[in-house]
N, C-alpha and C positions, 0 to 999 in steps of 0.2 A: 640643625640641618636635616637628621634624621625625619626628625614631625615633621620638618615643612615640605620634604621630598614625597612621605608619604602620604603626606594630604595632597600635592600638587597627583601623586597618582590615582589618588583616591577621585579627584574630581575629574581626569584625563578620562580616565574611566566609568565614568558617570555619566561623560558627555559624550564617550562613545556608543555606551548602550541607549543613550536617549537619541543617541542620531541613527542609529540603525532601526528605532521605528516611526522615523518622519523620512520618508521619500521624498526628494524632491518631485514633484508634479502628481502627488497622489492625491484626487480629490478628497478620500476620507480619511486625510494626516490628521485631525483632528479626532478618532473616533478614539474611546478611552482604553485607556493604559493601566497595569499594574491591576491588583485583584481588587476586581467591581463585580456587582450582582450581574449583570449580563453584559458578559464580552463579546457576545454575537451582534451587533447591529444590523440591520437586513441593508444591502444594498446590490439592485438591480447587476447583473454583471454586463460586463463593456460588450460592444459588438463589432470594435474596430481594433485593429491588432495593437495601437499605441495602448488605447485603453486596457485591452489583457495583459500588456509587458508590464503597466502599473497595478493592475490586479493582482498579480504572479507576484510582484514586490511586493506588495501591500502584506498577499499573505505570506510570504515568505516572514516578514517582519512581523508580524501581528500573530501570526498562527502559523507556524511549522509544521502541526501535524497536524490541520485544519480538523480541529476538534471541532469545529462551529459547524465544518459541514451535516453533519448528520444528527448535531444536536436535539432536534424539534424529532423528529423522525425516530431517533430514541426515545423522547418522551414519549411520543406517542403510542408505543408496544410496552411501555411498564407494565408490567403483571403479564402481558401474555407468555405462551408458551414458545419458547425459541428451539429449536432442533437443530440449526447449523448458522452460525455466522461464516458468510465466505469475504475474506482479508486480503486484503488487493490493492493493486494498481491499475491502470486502466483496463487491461483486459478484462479483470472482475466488474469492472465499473460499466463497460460496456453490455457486459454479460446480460445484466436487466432488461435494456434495452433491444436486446438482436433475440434473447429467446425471452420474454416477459413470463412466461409459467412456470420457468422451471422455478423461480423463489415463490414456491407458495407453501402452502402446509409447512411453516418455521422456517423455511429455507430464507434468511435473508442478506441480502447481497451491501455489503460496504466497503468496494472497491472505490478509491479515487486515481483520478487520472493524475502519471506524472510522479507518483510517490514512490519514496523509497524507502527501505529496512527502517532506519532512524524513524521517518514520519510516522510509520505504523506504529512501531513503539510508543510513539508518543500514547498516540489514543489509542494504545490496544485497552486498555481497561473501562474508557468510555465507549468504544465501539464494539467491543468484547465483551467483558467480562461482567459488565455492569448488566448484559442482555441476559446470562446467565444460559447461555446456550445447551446444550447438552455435545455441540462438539464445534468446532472451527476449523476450516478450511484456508491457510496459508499458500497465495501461491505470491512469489513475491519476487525482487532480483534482477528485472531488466532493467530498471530504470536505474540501481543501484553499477550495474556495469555501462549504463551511459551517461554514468555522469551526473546525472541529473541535479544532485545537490552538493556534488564536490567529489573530493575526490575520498578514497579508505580503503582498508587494506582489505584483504578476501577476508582474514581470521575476520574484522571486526561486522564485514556485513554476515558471513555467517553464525556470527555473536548474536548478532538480532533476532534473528530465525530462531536459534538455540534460547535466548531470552523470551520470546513469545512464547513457544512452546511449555517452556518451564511456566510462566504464568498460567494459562490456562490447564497444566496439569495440576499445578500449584491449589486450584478452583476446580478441580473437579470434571475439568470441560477435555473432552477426548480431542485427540490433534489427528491431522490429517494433513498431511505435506506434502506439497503439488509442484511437480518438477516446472521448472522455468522453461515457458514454450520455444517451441523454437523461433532463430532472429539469425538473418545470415549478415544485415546491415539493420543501423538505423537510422531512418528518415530525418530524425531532429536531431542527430548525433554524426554527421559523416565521419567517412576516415577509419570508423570502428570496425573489426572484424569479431564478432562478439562470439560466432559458434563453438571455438574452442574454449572460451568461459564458460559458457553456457552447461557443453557437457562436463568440466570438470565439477562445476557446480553440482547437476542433478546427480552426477555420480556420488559426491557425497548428500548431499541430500536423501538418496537413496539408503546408502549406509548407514546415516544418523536416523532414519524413521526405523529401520529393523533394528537398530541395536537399541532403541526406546522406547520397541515397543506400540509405535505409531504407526500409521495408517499411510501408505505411501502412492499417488496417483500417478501415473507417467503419461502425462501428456502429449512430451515432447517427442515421444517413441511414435506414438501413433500418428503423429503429424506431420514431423520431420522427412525432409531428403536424404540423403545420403551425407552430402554436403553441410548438413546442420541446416540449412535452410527452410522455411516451411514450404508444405505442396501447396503446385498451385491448385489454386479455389479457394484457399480455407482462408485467406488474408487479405485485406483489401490495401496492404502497404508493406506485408515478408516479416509485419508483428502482431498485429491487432488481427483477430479471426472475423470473419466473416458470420453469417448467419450459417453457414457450410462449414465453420470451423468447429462453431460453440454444439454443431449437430454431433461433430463427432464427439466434443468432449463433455456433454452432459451425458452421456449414457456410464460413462468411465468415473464422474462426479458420482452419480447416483450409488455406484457398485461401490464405490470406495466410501461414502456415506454409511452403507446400506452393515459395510464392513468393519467401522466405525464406532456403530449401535449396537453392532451383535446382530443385526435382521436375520431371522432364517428368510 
């Protein structure tokens, strides 16, 4: 009875990791599974929002820490010279596109939209460490206080932060820790009032980059109301900055870069 229970659990189990990556209605439920030479297949992304709620499964199931995103885009800088990986969620992700210059000379940007502490971990070592950067920039934590992939306790999302950091000191690569901007609501999360996370957060934040030794940026100082809220201009939704946002806080990247490296 023993065997037969834990085979009957063995295969309950079997069929529930095999159903968690066939979506129902996902056109690419068929793409391949388990360790194959390339787990990235290219496919066009949706343009109607049923199709992104199956894309968001897809990669949910298929890729948690969408290492496939920036796979080719890593090959492609092997052997070059990197100076900062900046580690993110959409803010960074948008960061390329609203100021395009500031990632040049090594600066380069591998924020995704949507991700949280966990997901970074995942691919911190292919989006990180594998670049061989001389330092990385962590800003990370909104999307972790809304929710985005479940629920966790502070200790464990600040375990992640504390975890990347060890890695990349681990490697050699200098850390830079970038207070979580401010958010007084959020748009894909109602109901939330995040500004009192937000500064418990930066506040240790702040303590754990001095007592490490690392590099600490404060964004949220400079942007922030009184209220927690961002000012207006800098946001085009009270989280994601503006072209007026990212004005103010690449000069503040730069310094904290610049602080990083040792630059006179």
């Amino acid at each position: 009875m023993v065997r037969l229970t834990a085979a009957l659990c063995a295969l309950a189990l079997a069929g529930a990791a095999h159903a968690e990556t066939k979506v129902p209605g996902d056109p690419h439920a068929d793409d391949p599974v388990g360790i194959v030479a390339d787990p990235c297949p290219s496919h066009e992304k949706p343009g109607d929002e049923a199709g992104w709620k199956l894309w968001n499964l897809h990669m949910l199931t298929r890729d948690f820490g969408q290492l496939c995103r920036y796979a080719a885009a890593n090959k492609a800088i092997e052997g070059q010279k990197v100076r900062v990986v900046f580690m993110g969620d959409s803010i960074t992700d948008n960061w390329i596109n609203l100021d395009p210059t500031m990632f040049q000379n090594g600066l380069v940007d591998r924020g995704i939209s949507g991700q949280t502490t966990p997901q970074m971990l995942v691919r911190f070592r292919n989006d990180v460490i594998a670049l061989k950067p001389q330092a990385v920039h962590i800003m990370a934590m909104t999307n972790d206080i809304a929710g985005n992939s479940g629920a966790a306790t502070m200790e464990t999302v600040l375990g992640n932060i504390q975890t990347m950091a060890d890695l990349a000191r681990a490697h050699g690569i200098k850390v830079i820790i970038a207070s979580v901007p401010p958010a007084a609501a959020f748009p894909w999360s109602p109901g939330m009032t995040p500004a009192p996370q937000v500064a418990a957060i930066n506040k240790w934040l702040a303590a754990y980059a001095r007592a490490n030794g690392f590099t600490f940026v404060d964004y949220h100082q400079a942007m922030a109301q009184p209220d927690g809220a961002m000012k207006p201009g800098l946001s085009s939704d009270g989280v994601h900055p503006t072209r007026e946002g990212y004005a103010i806080m690449r000069p503040l990247a730069e310094a904290a870069i610049a602080k990083a490296l040792g630059a006179k």
